[in-house]
C-alpha atoms as one frame of an Amber mdcrd trajectory, in Angstrom:
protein
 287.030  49.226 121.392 283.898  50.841 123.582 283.977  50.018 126.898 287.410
  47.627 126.811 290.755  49.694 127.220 293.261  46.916 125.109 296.225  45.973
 127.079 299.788  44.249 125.713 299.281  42.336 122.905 299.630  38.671 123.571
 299.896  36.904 120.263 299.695  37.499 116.647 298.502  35.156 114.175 298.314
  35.073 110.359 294.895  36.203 110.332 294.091  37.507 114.000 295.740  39.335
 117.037 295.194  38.427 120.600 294.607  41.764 123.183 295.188  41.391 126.806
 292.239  43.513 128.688 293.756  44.577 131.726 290.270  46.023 132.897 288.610
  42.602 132.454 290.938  39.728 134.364 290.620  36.466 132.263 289.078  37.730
 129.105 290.648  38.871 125.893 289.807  40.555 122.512 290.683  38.835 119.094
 291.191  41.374 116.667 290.346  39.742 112.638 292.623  40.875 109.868 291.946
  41.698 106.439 294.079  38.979 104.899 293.381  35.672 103.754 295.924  32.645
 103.618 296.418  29.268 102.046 298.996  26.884 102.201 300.492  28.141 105.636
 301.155  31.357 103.916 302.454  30.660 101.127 299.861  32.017  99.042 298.492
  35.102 101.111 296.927  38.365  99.876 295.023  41.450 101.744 290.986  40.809
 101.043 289.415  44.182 102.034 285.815  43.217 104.260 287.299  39.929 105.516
 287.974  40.700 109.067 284.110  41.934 109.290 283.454  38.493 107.845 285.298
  36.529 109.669 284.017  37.947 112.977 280.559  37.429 112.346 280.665  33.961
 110.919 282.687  33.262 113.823 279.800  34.656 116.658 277.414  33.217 114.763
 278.590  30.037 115.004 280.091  30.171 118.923 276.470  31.714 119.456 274.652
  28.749 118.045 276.975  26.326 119.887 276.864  28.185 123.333 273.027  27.937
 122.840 273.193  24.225 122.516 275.537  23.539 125.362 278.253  23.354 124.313
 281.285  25.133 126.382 283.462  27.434 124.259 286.016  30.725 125.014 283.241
  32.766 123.476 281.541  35.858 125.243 280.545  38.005 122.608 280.686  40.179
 119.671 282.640  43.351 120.618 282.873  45.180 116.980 282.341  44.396 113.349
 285.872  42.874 113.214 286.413  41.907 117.044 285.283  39.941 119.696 285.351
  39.110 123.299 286.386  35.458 124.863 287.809  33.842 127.929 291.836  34.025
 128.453 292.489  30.643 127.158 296.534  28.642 126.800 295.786  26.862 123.657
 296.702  23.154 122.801 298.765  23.058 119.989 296.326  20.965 118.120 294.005
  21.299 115.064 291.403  19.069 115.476 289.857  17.695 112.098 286.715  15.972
 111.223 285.585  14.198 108.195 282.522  13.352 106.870 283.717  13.162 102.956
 287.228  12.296 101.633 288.195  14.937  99.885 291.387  17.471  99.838 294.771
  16.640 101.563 292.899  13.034 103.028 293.547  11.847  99.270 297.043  12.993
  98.988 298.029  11.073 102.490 295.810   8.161 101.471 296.566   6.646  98.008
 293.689   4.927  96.479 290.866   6.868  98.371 288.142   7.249  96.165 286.824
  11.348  96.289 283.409  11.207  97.833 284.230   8.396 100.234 281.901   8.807
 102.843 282.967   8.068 106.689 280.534   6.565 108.974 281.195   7.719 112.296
 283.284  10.682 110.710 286.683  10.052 111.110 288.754  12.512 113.589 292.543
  13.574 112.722 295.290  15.322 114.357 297.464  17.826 113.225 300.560  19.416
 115.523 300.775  23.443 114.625 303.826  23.995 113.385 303.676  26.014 110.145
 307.555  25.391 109.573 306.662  21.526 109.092 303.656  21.882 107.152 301.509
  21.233 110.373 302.575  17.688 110.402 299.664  15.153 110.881 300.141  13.235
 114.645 298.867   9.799 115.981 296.997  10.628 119.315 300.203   8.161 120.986
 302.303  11.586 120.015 299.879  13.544 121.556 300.444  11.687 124.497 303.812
  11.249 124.507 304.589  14.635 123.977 303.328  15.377 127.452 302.175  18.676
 126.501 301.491  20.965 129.380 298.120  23.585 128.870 297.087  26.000 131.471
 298.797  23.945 134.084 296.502  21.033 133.050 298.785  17.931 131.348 297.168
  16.585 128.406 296.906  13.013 129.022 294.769  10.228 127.715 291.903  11.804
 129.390 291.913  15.514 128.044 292.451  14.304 124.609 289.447  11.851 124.831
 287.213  14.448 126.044 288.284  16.550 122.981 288.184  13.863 120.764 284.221
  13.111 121.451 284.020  17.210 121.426 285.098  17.528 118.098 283.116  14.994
 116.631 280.078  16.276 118.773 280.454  19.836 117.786 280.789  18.670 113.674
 277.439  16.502 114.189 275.645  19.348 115.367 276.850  21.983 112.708 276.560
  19.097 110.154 272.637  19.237 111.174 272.379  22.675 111.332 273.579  23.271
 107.717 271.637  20.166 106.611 268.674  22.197 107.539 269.819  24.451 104.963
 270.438  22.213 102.330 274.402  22.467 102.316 276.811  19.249 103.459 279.306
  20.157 105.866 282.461  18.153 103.938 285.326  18.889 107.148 285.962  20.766
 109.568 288.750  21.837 111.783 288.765  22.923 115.139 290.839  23.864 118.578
 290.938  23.891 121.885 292.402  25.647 124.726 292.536  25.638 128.961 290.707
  28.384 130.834 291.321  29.603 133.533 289.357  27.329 135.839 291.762  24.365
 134.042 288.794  23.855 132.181 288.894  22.108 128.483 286.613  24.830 125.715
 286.095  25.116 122.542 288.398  27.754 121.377 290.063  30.227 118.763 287.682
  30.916 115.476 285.370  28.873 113.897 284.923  30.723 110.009 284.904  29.824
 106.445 288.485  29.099 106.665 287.218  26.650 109.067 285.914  24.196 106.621
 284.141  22.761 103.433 281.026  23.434 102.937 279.131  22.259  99.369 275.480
  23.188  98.952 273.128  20.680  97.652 276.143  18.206  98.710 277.761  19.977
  95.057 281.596  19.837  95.163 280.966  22.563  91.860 279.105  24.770  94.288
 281.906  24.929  97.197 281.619  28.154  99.332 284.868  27.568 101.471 288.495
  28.714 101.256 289.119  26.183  98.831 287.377  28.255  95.854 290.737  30.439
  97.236 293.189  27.328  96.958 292.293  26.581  93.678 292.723  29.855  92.143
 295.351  28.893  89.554 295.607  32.900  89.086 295.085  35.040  91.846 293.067
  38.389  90.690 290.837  41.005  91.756 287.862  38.797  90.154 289.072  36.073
  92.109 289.134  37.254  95.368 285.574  38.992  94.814 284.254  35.576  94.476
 285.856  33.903  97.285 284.725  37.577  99.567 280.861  36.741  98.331 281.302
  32.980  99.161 282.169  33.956 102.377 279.300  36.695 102.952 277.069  34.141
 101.576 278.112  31.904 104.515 277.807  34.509 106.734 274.312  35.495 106.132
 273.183  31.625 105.938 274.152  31.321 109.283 271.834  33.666 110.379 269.378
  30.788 109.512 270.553  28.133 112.184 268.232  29.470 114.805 264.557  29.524
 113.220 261.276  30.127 114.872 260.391  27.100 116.984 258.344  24.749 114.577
 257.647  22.372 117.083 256.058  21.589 120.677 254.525  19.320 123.431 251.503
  19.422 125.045 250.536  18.350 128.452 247.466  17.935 128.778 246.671  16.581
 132.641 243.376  14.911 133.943 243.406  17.231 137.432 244.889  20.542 138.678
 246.032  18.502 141.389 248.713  17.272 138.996 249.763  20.663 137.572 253.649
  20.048 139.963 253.943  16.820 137.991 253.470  18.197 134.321 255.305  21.571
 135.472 258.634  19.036 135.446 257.703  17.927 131.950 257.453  21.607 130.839
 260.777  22.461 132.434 262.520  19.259 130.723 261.116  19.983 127.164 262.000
  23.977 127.294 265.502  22.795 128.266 265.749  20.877 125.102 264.295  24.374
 123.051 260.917  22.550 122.436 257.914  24.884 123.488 255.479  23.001 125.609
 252.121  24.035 126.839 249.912  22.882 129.902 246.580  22.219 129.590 243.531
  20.860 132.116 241.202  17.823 130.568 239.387  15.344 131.734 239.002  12.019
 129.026 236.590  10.567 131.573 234.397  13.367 132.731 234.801  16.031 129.616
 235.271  13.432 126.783 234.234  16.206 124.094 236.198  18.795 125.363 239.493
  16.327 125.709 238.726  15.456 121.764 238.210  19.598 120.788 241.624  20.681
 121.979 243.165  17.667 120.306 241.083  19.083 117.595 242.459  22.470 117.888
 246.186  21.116 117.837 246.138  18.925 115.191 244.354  21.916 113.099 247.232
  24.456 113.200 249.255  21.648 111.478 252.419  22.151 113.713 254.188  18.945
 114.786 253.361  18.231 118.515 253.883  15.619 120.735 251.331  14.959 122.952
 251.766  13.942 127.496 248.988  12.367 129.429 248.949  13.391 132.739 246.228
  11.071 134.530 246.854   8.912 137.591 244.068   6.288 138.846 242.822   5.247
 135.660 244.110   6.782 132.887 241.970   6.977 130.143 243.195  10.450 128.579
 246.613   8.909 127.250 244.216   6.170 125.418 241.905   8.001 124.235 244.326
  11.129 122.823 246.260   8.217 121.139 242.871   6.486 119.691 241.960   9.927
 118.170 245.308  11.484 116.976 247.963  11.084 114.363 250.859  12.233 116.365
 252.822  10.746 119.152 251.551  10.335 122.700 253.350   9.363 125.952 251.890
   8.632 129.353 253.834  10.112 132.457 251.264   9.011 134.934 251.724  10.555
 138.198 251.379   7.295 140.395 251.133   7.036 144.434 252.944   4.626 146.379
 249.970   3.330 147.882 248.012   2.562 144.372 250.993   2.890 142.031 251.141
  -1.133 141.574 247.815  -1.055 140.162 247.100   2.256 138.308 250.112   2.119
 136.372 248.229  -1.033 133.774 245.918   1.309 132.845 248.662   3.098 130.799
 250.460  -0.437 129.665 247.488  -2.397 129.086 245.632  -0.923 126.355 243.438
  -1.679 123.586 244.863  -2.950 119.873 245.188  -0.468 117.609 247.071   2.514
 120.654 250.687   3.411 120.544 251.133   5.162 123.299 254.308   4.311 125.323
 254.426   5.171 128.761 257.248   6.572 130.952 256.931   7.036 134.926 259.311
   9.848 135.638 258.320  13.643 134.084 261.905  14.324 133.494 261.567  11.528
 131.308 258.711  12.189 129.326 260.347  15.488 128.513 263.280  13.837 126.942
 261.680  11.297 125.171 259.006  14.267 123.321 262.129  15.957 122.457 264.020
  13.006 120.922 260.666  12.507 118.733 260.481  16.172 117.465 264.711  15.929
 117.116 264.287  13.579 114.323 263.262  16.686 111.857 264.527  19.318 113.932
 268.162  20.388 113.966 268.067  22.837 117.138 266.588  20.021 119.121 268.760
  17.448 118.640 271.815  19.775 118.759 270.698  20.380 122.601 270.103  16.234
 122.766 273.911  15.150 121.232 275.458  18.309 123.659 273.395  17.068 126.837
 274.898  13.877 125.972 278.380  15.424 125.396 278.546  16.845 128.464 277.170
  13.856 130.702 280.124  11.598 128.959 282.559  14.321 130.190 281.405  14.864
 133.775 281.822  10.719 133.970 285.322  10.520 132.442 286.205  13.322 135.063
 284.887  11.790 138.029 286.330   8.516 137.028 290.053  10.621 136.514 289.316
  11.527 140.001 288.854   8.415 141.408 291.340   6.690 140.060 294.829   6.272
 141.592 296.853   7.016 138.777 295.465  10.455 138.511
C-alpha cells in the first residue's frame, strides 16, 4: 500500500476491511471488496471492478464535503480500491434521509403514496444489527440505550448534532446532483468518534449509499436498487448495475466546476483597500472569486461606468460592493447603471459615521442597493445572492451554518450542570 506498512486488521465488513497502520497513530486504511450485497446478504455476488468503484465514488464525495466544511474521517485516496481516514469507534447507527417516499418507507408506512415528497426531509434511524434486519429505532432508544463511542456517551446532545448533520450533509449533495440534473431520492449515512472525542462523518459514502434518479426518473435509477430488483441475477445483470455505478462515479467528477461566479469591490480610495481586503477574504471563504478594484463615482464618473461596462460584458454573474465613505455616490450610481446586485459596505468613522452612513440609505427611487456596515458582512450577503444558482456556494453557506449550530449546542453542554 506505498508508503503505509498495514498493521492487524481491525474489522471486516460485508463489503470493506478496516487496517490498523501502526506507522501512522490514529489513522486507518479501508480496503473495498469486489462484492456487492442486498438484503443484509442475503442476495450477494462477487462484481469484478467494484472495489475500484466504490473507492472513488466514495473520495469523491468525502472530497466535495471536506471542501465545503464539513468534518468527516476522510484523509485521502491511498489506491484504486483503498483509502486513508482517521481511527474512528463507530455509532452503531445508519442515519437515513428522505426526500421521496419510496422503497422500505412504503412497506413500514401503509397508505404512503410513492413519490410523496417530504418537506424538511424526514430523518430515520436504524440500529446495525444484520441478525434483526437492522431494526428501525425511535431516537428515545437511542438514548436509552446509553451507547458509549470513543469514550464519548451518546446523549441527547450527540444525537442532535448528528441529526442536523445528516440532514445538512443530504441538502448539500441534494444540490450538488441537482446541478446535474439527477434527484437525490435517500440517503444513508454514519458516524463515528475520533480520537479527539470528536463527532465526523464516517465509513463510505457510495452508490450503495443511496437513490439517485436522473431527470427525477424512477425508470432511470442508477443506485443499488437496479441490483435489488433483479428478479434473476446474471452476468447481464450485474454489467448494468457495474455501469450504473461507473456512471455515478464519473458524474461526480462534475460537483466541483470552474467558478461561474464573483464579486467585485470596487472602492472610492486606496485609503480603503484594509476595508474591502475583509470583503475579499469573506467571499473567497464562501468559494466565490472576488476582485478589488480603485474608482471614483464622483471624480472619474466615466471610468466608474467603463469597468461596470467591462463586467457586465463578459456576461458572468457578479455581485457588485461599494466601498465609499463620506458621501457615497459609487454604490448609487453602480446600482442606477447595472442589472446586477449591489451592496454598500461603507467604511464609516466614528466621528462622521452618524451622518455619512444616509448617503447609502437615502437614495433616489428607482436604486436597490441595500447597504450593510460590517465587510464581513457584505461578503456573506454577495455569496448568499450568487448561492441561489450556485450549488458549491451554498454548500459552504448551509456547512458554515452547520457548524456554528454545533459549536453553540457544545458550549451550551458545557455550561450546563447536567453535563
Amino acid at each position: 500500500m506505498g508508503e503505509f506498512k498495514l498493521g492487524k486488521q481491525l474489522n471486516e465488513g460485508k463489503t470493506k476491511i478496516v487496517y490498523e497502520l501502526p506507522d501512522h497513530p490514529g489513522h486507518v486504511l479501508l480496503q473495498s471488496k469486489d462484492r456487492i450485497t442486498a438484503g443484509n446478504a442475503a442476495r450477494q455476488h462477487e462484481l469484478e471492478g467494484k472495489a475500484a468503484i466504490s473507492t472513488t465514488t466514495t473520495a469523491r464525495v468525502f472530497d466535495f464535503l471536506n471542501s465545503a466544511g464539513i468534518r468527516t474521517h476522510f484523509i485521502k485516496q491511498e489506491s484504486d480500491t483503498a483509502f486513508i481516514a482517521e481511527s474512528c469507534d463507530m455509532i452503531m447507527i445508519e442515519w437515513v434521509t428522505r426526500r421521496v417516499a419510496t422503497g422500505s418507507f412504503l412497506k413500514r408506512n401503509i397508505g404512503v403514496k410513492e413519490g410523496y415528497r417530504f418537506c424538511p426531509p424526514k430523518l430515520e434511524y436504524f440500529y446495525k444489527d444484520d441478525a434483526a434486519g437492522d431494526p428501525e429505532w425511535s431516537r428515545e432508544q437511542i438514548l436509552a440505550a446509553k451507547m458509549v463511542c470513543g469514550g464519548v456517551l451518546i446523549g441527547p446532545d450527540e444525537v442532535d448534532i448528528m441529526s442536523k448533520m445528516t440532514v445538512c450533509v443530504f441538502e448539500i449533495l441534494e444540490r450538488a446532483w441537482a446541478a446535474l440534473d439527477c434527484s437525490l431520492i435517500d440517503m444513508k449515512i454514519e458516524f463515528g468518534i475520533n480520537q479527539k472525542g470528536e463527532i465526523v462523518l464516517a465509513d463510505i459514502i457510495d452508490s450503495d449509499s443511496w437513490r439517485l434518479w436522473p431527470s427525477g426518473d424512477r425508470r432511470l435509477m442508477k443506485d443499488k436498487q437496479v441490483y435489488r430488483e433483479l428478479k434473476e441475477v446474471t452476468a447481464e445483470g450485474l454489467e448494468t448495475v457495474k455501469r450504473n455505478f461507473m456512471w455515478v462515479a464519473d458524474k461526480l467528477k462534475e460537483f466541483t466546476p470552474k467558478p461561474q461566479a464573483r464579486a467585485v469591490v470596487l472602492m472610492g480610495s486606496p485609503s480603503d483597500m484594509t476595508h474591502s481586503e475583509k470583503i475579499r477574504d469573506t467571499c473567497k471563504s464562501y468559494g466565490v472569486p472576488c476582485e478589488l478594484r480603485v474608482t471614483s463615482a464622483h471624480k472619474g464618473t466615466d471610468e466608474t461606468l467603463r469597468i461596470l461596462a467591462e463586467y457586465e460584458g463578459e456576461g458572468i454573474p457578479t455581485v457588485f460592493i461599494a466601498v465609499a465613505g463620506r458621501s457615497n455616490g459609487l454604490g448609487p450610481v453602480l446600482s442606477g447603471n447595472a442589472s446586477w446586485p449591489v451592496i454598500n459596505c461603507p467604511p464609516v468613522s466614528a466621528d462622521w459615521g452618524a451622518q455619512d452612513i444616509w448617503s447609502s440609505l437615502r437614495l433616489p427611487s428607482g436604486l436597490g442597493c441595500s447597504t450593510v456596515l460590517y465587510p464581513e458582512a457584505a461578503g456573506l450577503m454577495a455569496a448568499q445572492i450568487l448561492a441561489l444558482s450556485n450549488h458549491i456556494v451554498w454548500g459552504k453557506l448551509r456547512a458554515k451554518q452547520l457548524n456554528t449550530w454545533i459549536g453553540l449546542k457544545m458550549a451550551d453542554k458545557n455550561a450546563r450542570s447536567d453535563k
